[in-house]
N, C-alpha and C positions, 0 to 999 in steps of 0.2 A: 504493500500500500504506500506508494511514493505518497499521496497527499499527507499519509499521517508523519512518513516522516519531514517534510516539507513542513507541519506545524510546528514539530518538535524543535528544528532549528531556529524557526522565528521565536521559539520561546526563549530559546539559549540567550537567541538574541537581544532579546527584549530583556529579558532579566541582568544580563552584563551593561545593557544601555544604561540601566537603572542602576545598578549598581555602579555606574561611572558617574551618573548625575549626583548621585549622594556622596561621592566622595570630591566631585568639584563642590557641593555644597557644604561640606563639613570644611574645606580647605576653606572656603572665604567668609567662611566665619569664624573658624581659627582666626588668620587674616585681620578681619575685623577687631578681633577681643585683643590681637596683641600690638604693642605699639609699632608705630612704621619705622621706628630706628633698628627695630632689630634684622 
């Protein structure tokens, strides 16, 4: 069944996406909380 495995991939997918978005989002608010001289 190519199409189920065809979902499974967009899921891989979708979850690393997401899992990249929350780690550019936890970076810039690190970022944020510490001062810009460091």
């Amino acid at each position: 069944m190519p199409s189920l495995r065809h979902g499974l991939v967009l899921l891989q997918r979708s979850v690393r996406y997401a899992e990249r978005m929350q780690a550019d989002e936890l970076l810039h608010v690190v970022q944020e909380c510490m001062p810009s001289s460091l």
